[in-house]
C-alpha positions in Angstrom: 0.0 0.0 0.0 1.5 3.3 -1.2 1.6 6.1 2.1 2.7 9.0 -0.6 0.4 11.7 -1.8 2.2 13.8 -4.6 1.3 17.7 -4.5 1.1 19.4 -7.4 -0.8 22.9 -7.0 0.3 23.7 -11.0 -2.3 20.7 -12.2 -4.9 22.2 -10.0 -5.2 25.8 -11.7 -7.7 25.9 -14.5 -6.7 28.0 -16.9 -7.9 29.4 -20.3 -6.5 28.0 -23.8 -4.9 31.9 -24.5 -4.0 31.7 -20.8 -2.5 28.3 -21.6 0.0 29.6 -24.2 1.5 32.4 -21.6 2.6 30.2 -19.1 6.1 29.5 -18.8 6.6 25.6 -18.4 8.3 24.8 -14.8 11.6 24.0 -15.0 12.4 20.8 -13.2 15.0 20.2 -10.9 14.9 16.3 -9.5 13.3 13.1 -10.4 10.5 13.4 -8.3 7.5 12.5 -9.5 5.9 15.8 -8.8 7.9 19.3 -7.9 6.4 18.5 -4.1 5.9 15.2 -2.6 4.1 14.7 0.8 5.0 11.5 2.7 2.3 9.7 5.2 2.9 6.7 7.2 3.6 7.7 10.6 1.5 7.4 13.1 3.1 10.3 15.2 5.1 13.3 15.5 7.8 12.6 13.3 11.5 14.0 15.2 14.1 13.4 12.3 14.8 12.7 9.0 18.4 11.9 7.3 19.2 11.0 3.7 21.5 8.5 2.9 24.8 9.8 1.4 24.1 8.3 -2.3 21.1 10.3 -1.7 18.4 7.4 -3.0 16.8 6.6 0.8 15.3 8.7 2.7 14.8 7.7 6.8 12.6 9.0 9.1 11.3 8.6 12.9 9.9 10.1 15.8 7.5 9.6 18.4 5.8 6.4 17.3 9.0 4.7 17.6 9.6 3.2 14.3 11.6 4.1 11.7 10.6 4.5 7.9 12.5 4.1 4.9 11.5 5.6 1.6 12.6 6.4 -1.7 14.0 9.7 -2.2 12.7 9.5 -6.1 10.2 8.8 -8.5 7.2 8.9 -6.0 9.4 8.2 -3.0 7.3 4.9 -2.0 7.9 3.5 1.1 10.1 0.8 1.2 10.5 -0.5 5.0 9.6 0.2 8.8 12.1 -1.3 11.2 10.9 -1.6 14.5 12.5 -2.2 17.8 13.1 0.5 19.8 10.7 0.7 23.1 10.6 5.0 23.6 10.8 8.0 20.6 13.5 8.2 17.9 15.3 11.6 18.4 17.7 11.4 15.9 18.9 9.2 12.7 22.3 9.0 10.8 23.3 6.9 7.8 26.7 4.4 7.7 28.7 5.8 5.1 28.3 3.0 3.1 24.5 3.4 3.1 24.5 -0.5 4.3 23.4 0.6 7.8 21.8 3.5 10.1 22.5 4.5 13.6 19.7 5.8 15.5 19.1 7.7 19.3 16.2 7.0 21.5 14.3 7.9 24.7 14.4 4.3 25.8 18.0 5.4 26.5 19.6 2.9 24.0 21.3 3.3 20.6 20.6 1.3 17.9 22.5 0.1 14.9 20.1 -1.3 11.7 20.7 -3.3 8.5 18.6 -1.0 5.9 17.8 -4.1 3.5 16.7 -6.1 6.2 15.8 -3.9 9.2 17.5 -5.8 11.7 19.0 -4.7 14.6 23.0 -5.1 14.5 23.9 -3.3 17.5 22.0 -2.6 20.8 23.8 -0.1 23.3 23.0 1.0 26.3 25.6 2.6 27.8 23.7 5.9 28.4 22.0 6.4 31.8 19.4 9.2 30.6 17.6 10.3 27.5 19.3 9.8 24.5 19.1 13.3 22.1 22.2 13.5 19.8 24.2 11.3 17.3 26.5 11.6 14.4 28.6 9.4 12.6 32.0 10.6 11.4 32.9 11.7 8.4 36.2 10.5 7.8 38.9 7.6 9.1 37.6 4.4 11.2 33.5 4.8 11.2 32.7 6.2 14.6 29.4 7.3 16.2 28.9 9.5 18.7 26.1 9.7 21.2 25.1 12.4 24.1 22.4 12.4 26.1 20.4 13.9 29.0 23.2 12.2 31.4 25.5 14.6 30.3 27.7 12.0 28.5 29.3 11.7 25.0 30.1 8.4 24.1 31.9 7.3 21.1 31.0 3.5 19.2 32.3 1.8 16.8 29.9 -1.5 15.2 32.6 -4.2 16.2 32.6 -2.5 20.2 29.7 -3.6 23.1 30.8 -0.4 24.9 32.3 3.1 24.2 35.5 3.0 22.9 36.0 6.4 24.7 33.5 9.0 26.6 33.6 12.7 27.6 31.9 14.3 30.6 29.9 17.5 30.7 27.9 19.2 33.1 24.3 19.7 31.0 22.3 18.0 29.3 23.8 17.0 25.9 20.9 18.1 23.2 23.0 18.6 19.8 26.3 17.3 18.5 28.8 17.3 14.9 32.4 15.8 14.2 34.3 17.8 11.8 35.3 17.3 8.3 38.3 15.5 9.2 36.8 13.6 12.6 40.0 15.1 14.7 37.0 17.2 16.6 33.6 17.1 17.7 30.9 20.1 18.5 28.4 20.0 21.3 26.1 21.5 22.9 22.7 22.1 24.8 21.5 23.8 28.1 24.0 25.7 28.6 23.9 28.1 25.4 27.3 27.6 24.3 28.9 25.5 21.9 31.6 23.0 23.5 34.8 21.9 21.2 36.3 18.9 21.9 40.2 17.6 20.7 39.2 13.8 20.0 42.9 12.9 20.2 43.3 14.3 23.4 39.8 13.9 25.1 39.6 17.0 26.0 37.7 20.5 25.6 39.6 23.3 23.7 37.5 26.0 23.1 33.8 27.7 24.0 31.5 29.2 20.8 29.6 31.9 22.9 26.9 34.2 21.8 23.8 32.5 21.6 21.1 33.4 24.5 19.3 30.4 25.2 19.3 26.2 24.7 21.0 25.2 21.5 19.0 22.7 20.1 20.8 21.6 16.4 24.2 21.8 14.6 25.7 21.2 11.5 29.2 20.9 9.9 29.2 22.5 6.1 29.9 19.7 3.7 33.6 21.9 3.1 34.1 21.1 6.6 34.9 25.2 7.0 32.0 26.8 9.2 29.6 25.0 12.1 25.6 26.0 11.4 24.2 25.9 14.8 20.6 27.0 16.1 19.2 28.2 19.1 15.9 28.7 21.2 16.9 32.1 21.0 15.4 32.2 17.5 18.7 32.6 15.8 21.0 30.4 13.6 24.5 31.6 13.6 27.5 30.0 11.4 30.7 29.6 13.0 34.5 30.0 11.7 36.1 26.8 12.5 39.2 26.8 10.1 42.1 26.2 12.2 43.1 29.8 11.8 40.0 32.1 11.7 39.6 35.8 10.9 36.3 36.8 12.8 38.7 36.8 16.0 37.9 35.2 18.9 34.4 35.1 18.9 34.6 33.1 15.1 30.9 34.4 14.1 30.6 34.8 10.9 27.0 35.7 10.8 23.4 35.8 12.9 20.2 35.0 10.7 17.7 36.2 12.9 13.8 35.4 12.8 13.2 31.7 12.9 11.2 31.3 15.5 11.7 28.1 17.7 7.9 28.1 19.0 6.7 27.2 22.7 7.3 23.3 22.2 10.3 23.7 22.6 11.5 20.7 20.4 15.1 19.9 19.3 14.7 21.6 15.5 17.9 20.0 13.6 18.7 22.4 10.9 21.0 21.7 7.5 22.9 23.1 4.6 23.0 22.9 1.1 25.3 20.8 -0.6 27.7 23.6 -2.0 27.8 25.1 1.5 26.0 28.0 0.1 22.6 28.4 1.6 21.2 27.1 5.0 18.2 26.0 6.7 15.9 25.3 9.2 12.5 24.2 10.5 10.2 26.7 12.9 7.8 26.3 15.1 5.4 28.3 13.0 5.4 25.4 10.2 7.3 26.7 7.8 11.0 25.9 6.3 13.3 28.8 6.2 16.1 29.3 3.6 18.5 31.6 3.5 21.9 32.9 1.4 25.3 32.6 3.6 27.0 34.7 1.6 24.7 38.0 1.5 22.7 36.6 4.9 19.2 36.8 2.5 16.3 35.0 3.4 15.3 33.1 0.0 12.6 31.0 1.1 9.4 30.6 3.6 8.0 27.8 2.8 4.7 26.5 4.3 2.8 23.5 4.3 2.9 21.3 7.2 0.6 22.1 10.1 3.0 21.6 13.5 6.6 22.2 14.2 8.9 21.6 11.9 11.3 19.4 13.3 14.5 18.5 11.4 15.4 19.3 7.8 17.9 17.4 5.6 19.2 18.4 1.9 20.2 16.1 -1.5 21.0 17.6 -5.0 18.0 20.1 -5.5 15.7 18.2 -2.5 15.0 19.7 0.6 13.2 17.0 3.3 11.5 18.1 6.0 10.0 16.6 9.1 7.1 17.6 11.3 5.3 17.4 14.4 2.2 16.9 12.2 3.1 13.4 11.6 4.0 14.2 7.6 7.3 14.8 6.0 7.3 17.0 2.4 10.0 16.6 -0.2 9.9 19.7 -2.4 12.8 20.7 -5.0 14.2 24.2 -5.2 15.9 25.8 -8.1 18.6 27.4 -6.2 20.0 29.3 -9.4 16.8 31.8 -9.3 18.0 32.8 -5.9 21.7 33.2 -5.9 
């Protein structure tokens, strides 16, 4: 049984034959079957959403506890729902290889899955609190990394049964990144700034300061240079972290302002495009912001869904978004128009 719906407001205008031969055909951008594609299948709030690095699976989860696979084409059908995990999904992140997918859950365990067949590889429950964060790195041995409520940052590897190493903080851990190059990771939660950790020597090196309340998501660009984070303060900022950086101390680049986070109070997971060029981010007022990092110009509001918007993820010209509204839109976006 399909659980896609494809939207396409340009077959719903009626239009007369004179009319007809004004209109400039769409130019398309993707393989989708339709320029927006709305996904249905879960039976809750849906928390996160990932694409798989050769970009042809999409995987979602949230509150209902499972976790859906999809097609990221054609009419993006759904292809699996692994179950096994007893409390929400927070957060989702592909193996490199696309073979596999980590996943963080309230039920305090991580989970390791085998996409073709949806079993569980890896159960671990190191964690004594709420699970919110994981990433896997991006280069080197495969490593994921894990932070929770508990205050702890673990690090796993698939052939391990416990953390081949851990880090202590004092907050709650809600949001974390590696780097390009996996030497370093970025966390942070409660306490509003953003923590940087030296993974060969365990040990923190540096404080991101300036945002005013809970950071809730962040996001290495794809050229490893800058750190996308975003806040309950109802501001993204991008950070300079090239080894030597020439916004000072402080390494902000730049404050996009206006997103608000809503009264939920959710961990909203924003993303970047895959040049590095434009950001962002779901709100809690529905919509999907977008903006230009290089003049700071907001380039898209786009509505839709009818709750938060969760987590947003990015492949080629497809922007994925997830929401508390149990639905998660695929919609392509000529980013040439915009530049």
């Amino acid at each position: 049984m399909s659980l896609i719906k494809a939207q396409d407001n340009i077959n719903q205008v009626t239009v007369s034959s004179i009319e007809k031969s004004l209109i400039k055909p769409i130019k398309r951008v993707s393989d989708l079957s339709a320029p927006i594609m709305l996904l249905e299948g879960h039976k809750a709030e849906v928390f996160t959403l990932a694409f798989s690095p050769n970009g042809r699976t999409l995987a979602s989860g949230g509150f209902d506890q499972d976790i859906y696979l999809w097609e990221s084409t054609g009419a993006c059908n759904n292809t699996q729902i692994i179950k096994g995990h007893s409390g929400a999904i927070l957060q989702i992140s592909f193996t490199r290889d696309n073979s596999a997918l980590f996943s963080v859950s309230t039920d305090k365990t991580c989970g390791l899955w085998d996409v073709e067949t949806g079993a569980r590889k890896k159960k671990w429950k190191s964690h004594s609190g709420i699970i919110n964060t994981g990433d896997v790195s991006k280069r080197g041995s495969e490593i994921f990394m894990s932070g929770g409520d508990d205050g702890l940052i673990f690090f796993w590897e698939e052939r391990s049964k416990n953390p081949i190493k851990s880090l202590k903080t004092q907050y709650p851990v809600l949001c974390s990144s590696f780097s390009l190059d996996s030497l370093s990771a970025f966390t942070s939660g409660v306490e509003n700034e953003i923590l940087v950790w030296d993974l060969r020597a365990d040990s923190l090196i540096n404080k991101l300061c300036g945002h005013l309340d809970t950071v809730t998501g962040l996001k290495i660009s794809p050229d490893g240079d800058s750190l996308l984070s975003f806040s309950m303060d109802d501001t993204l900022k991008i950070w300079d972290i090239k080894p030597f950086s020439t916004c000072g101390e402080t390494r902000l680049i730049t404050t996009l302002p206006g997103a608000p986070h809503g009264y939920e109070k959710n961990l909203i997971r924003p993303c970047w495009s895959p040049d590095s060029d434009f950001v962002a981010t779901g709100c809690g007022d529905r919509s999907v912001m977008v903006w230009n990092v290089e003049n700071s110009r907001l380039c898209y509001k786009l509505p839709g869904h009818k709750g938060t918007v969760n987590q947003v993820d990015w492949c080629g010209n497809i922007l994925a978004s997830a929401s508390s509204d149990r639905n998660l839109f695929l919609g392509e976006l000529n980013l040439q128009e915009v530049r």
